[in-house]
C-alpha positions as CSV (number, residue, x, y, z in Angstrom):
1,X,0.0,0.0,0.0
2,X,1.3,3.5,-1.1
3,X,1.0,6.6,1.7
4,X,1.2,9.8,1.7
5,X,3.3,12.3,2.7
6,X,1.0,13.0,5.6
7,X,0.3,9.6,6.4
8,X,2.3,9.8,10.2
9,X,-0.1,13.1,10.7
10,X,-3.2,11.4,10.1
11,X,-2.4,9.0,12.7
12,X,-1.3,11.1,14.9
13,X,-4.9,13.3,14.5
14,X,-6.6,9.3,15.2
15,X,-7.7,9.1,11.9
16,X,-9.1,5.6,11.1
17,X,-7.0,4.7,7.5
18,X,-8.6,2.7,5.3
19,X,-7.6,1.3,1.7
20,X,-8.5,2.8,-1.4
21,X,-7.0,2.7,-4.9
22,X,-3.9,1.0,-4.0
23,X,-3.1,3.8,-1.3
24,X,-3.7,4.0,2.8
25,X,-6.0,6.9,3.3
26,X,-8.2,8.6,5.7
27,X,-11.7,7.7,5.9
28,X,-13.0,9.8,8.8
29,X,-10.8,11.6,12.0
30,X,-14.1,11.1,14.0
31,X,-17.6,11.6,12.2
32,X,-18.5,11.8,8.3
33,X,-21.4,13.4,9.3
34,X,-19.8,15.8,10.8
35,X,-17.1,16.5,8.3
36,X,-19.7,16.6,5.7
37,X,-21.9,19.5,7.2
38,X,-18.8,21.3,8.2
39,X,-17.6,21.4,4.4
40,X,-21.1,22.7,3.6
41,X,-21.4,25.4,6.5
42,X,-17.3,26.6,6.6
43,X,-14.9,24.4,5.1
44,X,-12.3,21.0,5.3
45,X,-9.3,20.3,4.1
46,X,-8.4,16.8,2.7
47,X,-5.1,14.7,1.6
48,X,-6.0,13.7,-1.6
49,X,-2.7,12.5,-2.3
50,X,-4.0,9.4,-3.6
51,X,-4.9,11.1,-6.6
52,X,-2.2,10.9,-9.7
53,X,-0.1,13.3,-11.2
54,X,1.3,12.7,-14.7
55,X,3.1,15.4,-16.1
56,X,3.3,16.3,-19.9
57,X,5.8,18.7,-20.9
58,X,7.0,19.9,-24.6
59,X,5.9,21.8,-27.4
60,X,4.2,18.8,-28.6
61,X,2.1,18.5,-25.4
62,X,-1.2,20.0,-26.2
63,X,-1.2,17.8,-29.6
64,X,-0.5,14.9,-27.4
65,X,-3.5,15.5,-24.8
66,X,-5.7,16.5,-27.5
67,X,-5.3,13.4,-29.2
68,X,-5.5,11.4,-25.8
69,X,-8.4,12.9,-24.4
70,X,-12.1,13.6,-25.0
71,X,-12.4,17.5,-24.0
72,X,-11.1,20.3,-26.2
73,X,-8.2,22.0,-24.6
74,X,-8.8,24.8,-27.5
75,X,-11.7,25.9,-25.2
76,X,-9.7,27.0,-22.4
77,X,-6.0,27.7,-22.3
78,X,-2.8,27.9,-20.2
79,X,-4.0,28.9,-16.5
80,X,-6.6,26.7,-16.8
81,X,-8.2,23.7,-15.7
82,X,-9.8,21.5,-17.8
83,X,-12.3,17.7,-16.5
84,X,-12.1,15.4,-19.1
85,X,-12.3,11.6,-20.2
86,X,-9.6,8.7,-21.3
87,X,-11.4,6.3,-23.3
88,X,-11.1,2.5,-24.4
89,X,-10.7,3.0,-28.1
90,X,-12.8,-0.2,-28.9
91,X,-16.2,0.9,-27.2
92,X,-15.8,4.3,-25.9
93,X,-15.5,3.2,-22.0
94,X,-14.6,5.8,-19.7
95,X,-11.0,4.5,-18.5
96,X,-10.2,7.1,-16.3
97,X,-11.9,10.5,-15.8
98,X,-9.3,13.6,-15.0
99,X,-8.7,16.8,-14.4
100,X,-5.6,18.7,-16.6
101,X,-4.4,21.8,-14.5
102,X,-2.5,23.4,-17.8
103,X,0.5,25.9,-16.1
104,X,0.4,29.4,-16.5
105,X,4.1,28.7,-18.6
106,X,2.1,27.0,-21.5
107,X,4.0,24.2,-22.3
108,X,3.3,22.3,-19.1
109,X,0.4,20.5,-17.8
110,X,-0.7,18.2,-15.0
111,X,-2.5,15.0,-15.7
112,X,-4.9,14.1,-12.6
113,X,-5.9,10.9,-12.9
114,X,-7.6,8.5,-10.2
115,X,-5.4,6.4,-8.1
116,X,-5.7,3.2,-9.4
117,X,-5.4,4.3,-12.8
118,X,-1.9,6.4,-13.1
119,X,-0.5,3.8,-15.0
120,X,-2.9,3.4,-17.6
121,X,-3.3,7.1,-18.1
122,X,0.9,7.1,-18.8
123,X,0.6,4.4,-21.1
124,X,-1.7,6.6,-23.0
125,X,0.1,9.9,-22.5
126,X,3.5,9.4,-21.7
127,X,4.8,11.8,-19.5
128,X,6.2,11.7,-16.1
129,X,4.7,10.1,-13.3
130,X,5.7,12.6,-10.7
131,X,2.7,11.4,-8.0
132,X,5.4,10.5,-5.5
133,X,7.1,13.9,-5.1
134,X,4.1,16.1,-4.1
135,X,1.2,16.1,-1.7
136,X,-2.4,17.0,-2.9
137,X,-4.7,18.9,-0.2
138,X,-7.9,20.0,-1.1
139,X,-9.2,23.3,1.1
140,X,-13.2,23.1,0.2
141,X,-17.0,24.5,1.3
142,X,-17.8,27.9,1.0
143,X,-15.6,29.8,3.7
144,X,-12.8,27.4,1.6
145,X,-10.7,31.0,0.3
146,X,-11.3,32.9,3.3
147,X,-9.4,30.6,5.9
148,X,-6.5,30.4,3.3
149,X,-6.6,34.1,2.8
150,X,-5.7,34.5,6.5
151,X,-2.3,32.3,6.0
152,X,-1.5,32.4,2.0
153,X,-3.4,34.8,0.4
154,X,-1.7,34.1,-3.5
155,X,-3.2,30.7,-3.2
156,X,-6.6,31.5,-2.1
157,X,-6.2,34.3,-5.1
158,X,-7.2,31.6,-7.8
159,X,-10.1,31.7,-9.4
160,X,-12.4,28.8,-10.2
161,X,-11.0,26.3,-12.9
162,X,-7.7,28.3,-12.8
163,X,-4.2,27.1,-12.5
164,X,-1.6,29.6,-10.7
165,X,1.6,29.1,-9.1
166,X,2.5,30.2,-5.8
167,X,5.0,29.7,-3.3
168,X,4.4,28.5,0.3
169,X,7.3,29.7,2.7
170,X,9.6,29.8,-0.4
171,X,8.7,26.3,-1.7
172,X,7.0,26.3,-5.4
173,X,3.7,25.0,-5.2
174,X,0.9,24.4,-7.7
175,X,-2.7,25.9,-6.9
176,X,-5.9,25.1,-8.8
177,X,-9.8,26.5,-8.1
178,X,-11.0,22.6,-8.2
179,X,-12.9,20.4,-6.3
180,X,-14.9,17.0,-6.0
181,X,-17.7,18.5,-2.7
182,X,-19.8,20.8,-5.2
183,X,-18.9,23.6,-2.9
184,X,-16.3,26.7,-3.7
185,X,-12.3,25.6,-3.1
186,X,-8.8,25.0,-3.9
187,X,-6.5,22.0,-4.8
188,X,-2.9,22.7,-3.6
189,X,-0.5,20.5,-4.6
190,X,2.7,21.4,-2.6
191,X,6.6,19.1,-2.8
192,X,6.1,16.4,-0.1
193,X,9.0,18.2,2.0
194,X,6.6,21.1,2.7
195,X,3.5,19.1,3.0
196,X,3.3,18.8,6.7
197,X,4.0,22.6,7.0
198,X,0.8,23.9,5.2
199,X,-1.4,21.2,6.5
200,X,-0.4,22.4,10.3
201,X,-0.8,25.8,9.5
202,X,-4.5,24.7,8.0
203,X,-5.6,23.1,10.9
204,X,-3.7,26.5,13.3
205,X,-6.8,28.4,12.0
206,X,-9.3,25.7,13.3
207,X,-10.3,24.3,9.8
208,X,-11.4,20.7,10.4
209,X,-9.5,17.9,8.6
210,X,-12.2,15.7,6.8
211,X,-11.6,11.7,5.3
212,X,-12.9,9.7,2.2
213,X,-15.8,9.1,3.6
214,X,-17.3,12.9,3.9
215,X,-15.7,13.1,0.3
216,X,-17.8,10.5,-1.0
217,X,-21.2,11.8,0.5
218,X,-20.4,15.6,-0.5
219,X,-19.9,14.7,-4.2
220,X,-22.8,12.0,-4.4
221,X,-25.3,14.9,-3.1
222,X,-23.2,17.1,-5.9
223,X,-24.1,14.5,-8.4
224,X,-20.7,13.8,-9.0
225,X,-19.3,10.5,-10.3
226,X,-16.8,8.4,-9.0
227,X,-15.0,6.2,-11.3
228,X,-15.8,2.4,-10.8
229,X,-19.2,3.4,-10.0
230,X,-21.1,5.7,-12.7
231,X,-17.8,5.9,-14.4
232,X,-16.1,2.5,-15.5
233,X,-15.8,0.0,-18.1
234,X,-18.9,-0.7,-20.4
235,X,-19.7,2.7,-19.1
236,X,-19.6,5.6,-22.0
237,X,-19.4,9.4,-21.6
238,X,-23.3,9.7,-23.0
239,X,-24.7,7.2,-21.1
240,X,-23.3,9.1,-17.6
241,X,-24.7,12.8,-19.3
242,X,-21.9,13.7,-19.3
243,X,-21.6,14.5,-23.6
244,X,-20.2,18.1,-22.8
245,X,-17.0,16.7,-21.9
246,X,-16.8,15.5,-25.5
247,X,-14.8,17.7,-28.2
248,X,-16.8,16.9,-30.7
249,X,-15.2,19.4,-33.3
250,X,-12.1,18.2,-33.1
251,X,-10.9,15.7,-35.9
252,X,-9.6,12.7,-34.0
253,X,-9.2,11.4,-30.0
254,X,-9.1,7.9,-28.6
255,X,-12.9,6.2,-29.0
256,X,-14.4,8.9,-31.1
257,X,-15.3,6.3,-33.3
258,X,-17.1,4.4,-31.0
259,X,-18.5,7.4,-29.1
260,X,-20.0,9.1,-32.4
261,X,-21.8,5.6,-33.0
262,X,-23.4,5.7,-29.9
263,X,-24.6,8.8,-30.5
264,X,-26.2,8.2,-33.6
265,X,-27.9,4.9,-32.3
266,X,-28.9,6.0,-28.7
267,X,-28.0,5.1,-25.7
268,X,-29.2,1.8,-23.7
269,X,-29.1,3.2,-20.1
270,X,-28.9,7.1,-18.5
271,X,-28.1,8.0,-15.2
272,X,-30.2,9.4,-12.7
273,X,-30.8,10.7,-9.0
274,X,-33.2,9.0,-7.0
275,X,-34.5,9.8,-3.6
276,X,-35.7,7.7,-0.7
277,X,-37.7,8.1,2.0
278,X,-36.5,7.7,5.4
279,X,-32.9,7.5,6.7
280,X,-32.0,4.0,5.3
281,X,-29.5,4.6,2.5
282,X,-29.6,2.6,-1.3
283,X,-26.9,0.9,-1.9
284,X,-24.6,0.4,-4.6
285,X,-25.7,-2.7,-6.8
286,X,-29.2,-3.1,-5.7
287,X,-32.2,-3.3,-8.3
288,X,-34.2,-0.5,-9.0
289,X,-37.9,-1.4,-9.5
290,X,-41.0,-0.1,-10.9
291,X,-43.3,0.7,-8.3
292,X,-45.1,-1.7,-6.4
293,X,-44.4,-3.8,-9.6
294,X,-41.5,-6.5,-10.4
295,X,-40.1,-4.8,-13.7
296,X,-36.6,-4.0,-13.1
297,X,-35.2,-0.3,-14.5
298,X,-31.7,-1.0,-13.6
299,X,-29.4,-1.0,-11.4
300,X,-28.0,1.8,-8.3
301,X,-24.5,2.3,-8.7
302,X,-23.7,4.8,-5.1
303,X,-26.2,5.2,-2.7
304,X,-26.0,6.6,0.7
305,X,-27.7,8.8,3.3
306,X,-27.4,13.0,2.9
307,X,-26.7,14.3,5.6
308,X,-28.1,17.8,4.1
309,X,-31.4,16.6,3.3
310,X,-32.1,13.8,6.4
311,X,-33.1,10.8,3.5
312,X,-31.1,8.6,1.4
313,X,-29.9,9.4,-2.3
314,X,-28.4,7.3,-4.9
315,X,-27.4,7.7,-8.5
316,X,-28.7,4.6,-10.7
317,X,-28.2,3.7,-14.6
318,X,-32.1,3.3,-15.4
319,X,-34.0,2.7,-19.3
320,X,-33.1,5.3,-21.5
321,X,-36.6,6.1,-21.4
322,X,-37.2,6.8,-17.5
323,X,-38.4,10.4,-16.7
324,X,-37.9,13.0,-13.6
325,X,-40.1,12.5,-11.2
326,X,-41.3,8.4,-11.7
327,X,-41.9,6.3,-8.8
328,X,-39.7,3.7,-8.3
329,X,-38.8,1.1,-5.3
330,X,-34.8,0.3,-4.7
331,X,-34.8,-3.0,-3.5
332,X,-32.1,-2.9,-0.6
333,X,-31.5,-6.8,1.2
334,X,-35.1,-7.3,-0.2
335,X,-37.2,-4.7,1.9
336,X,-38.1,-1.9,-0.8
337,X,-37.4,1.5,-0.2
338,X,-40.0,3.8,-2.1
339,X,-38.0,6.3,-3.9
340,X,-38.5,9.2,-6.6
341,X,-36.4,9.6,-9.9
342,X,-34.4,13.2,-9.5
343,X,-32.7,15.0,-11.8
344,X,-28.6,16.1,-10.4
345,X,-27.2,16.8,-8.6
346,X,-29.4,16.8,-5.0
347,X,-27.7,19.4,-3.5
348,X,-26.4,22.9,-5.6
C-alpha cells in the first residue's frame, strides 16, 4: 500500500486509514457526518494524495493530450483547468476521468488521474509520473478561500478552474480552483518536503480535517461521479450525461469512433438521482424497481444517506426512457425503499 506524505499526521490526529486505490487513506478523524456539514457550513481540508499526477511537458504536449483525451483543450488555455475523459478506443468506456491543470508557462500541464489508474493514463500519455514527489490537499466549502486568505493569500487568489503558481514559505507550489464536494475551493499541490508545513498551518486556524468518507457523501449529493461506480468499463461518456466533456469538433481522440456511433444509435441506459424516503440509505448494486411492480429499470450504482437533506440518495443507470419525477422502489436486502427519480445533482 502506497501513503502519503502525511500519512504519520493522520495518525497522529486518530484518523481511522482505510484502503483505497492502492493507497492508505483517511476515511474519517471522527464523524463523516460531521465532516460533511462542516464542508457545507465553513470548510475541510483533505489529503487527496491518492490522486495521480502525470506530467506532460514539450511543445508537442497540447497535440499529445488533445489526441489522448475527450475535451477540447482549444476551449480553455494555459492557467486553466480542464475535467475530461480517457477512453477504451474499442467501445468508448470511460478509463479514467481527470482533471488537466494546464500551467500558467504553456507548455506544461498536469494529468490528474484517479489512483488506481496512473498507470494506464501514462501508457496513453507518456509523461512523467511525478505522483510520489508532491502532496495534494484540497481546502473546500464555502468559507474554503477565506481561511486560506488569512495564512496564504496568492493561493486563495485563484479563481475557479484556474491554474496559478504560488509559493508556500519559499517552496514552489501548484494551486488550482478545483474540487470533488460541489462547494467553492482550492486544490494545492505542494513538494512532499513542505507538505506537513501547510497542512499544520491549516488546521492553526481551526479548519477541520475531513476523510474519504465525507468526500464520497459531498460529491454523491453534488451529483458527482466516482469512477468504478457511474464511471467504468462498459460505461460511455453519453450514457453518464456527461456528452459536454466531449470535443466533438475536433478531428480525432481515442474512442471517437465508437462514441459518435453511440450517439447516432442512442444510448441503452442514463443515469439518474433517486431519492428515498426515510434514513435507510440505497446501496450500490441493488435493483431499482418499478413501483409496487417487479419490472426492473436498472441498477443503483452509489447510494448513501445525505446528511443535508435527512433521506437517502443514490445515482442509478435506469431505461433510457425513465423520466424525472417516476416512482420507483430500490430493493435494498429485499425490503423496498420507495424512492423518486431526480434530476442532479441533490444538492447545488
Amino acid at each position: 500500500m502506497k501513503q502519503s506524505p502525511l500519512d504519520a499526521v493522520h495518525r497522529e490526529l486518530g484518523a481511522k486509514m482505510v484502503p483505497f486505490g492502492g493507497w492508505e487513506m483517511p476515511l474519517e478523524y471522527g464523524s463523516t457526518i460531521d465532516e460533511h456539514l462542516a464542508c457545507r457550513s465553513s470548510c475541510v481540508v483533505f489529503d487527496v494524495s491518492h490522486l495521480g499526477t502525470v506530467r506532460v511537458t514539450g511543445a508537442d504536449a497540447f497535440d499529445v493530450l488533445q489526441r489522448a483525451l475527450t475535451n477540447d483543450l482549444r476551449k480553455v488555455g494555459p492557467g486553466r483547468a480542464q475535467y475530461t475523459h480517457l477512453l477504451d478506443p474499442a467501445d468508448a468506456s470511460v478509463l479514467d476521468d481527470i482533471i488537466v491543470w494546464w500551467h500558467p508557462d504553456g507548455d506544461t500541464f498536469d494529468v490528474m488521474p484517479n489512483a488506481s489508474n496512473t498507470e494506464r493514463v501514462v501508457e496513453a500519455i507518456g509523461g512523467d509520473d511525478t505522483t510520489a514527489t508532491r502532496a495534494v490537499l484540497a481546502v473546500q466549502g464555502p468559507a474554503a478561500k477565506d481561511v486560506v486568505a488569512a495564512i496564504w493569500p496568492e493561493a486563495a487568489a485563484v479563481g475557479r478552474f484556474r491554474v496559478i503558481t504560488a509559493d508556500w514559505l519559499g517552496t514552489p507550489c501548484i494551486v488550482a480552483g478545483t474540487g470533488y464536494t460541489g462547494e467553492p475551493g482550492l486544490e494545492i499541490a505542494v513538494p512532499a518536503a513542505a507538505a506537513e508545513s501547510l497542512w499544520n498551518a491549516l488546521l492553526a486556524t481551526d479548519i477541520q480535517p475531513a476523510g474519504l468518507g465525507a468526500r464520497d457523501t459531498l460529491r454523491l449529493e453534488a451529483g458527482l461521479p466516482l469512477h468504478g461506480h457511474e464511471l467504468g468499463e462498459g460505461i460511455t461518456p453519453l450514457q453518464a450525461g456527461l456528452g459536454w466533456v466531449v470535443g466533438w469538433d475536433k478531428p480525432d481522440f481515442r474512442g471517437r469512433d465508437a462514441l459518435l456511433a453511440e450517439r447516432e444509435r442512442g444510448v441503452s441506459r442514463r443515469l439518474w438521482g433517486i431519492e428515498t424516503e426515510g434514513r435507510r440509505p440505497p446501496r450500490a448494486d441493488c435493483p431499482v424497481l418499478a413501483r409496487d411492480a417487479a419490472d426492473r429499470l436498472g441498477t443503483v450504482t452509489s447510494g448513501n444517506y445525505s446528511p443535508v437533506l435527512g433521506h437517502g440518495i443514490a445515482m442509478a443507470f435506469l431505461d433510457p426512457t425513465t423520466e424525472a419525477g417516476a416512482a420507483v422502489d430500490v430493493d435494498v436486502r429485499g425490503t423496498r425503499l420507495p424512492g423518486t427519480v431526480v434530476k442532479l445533482p441533490f444538492v447545488s
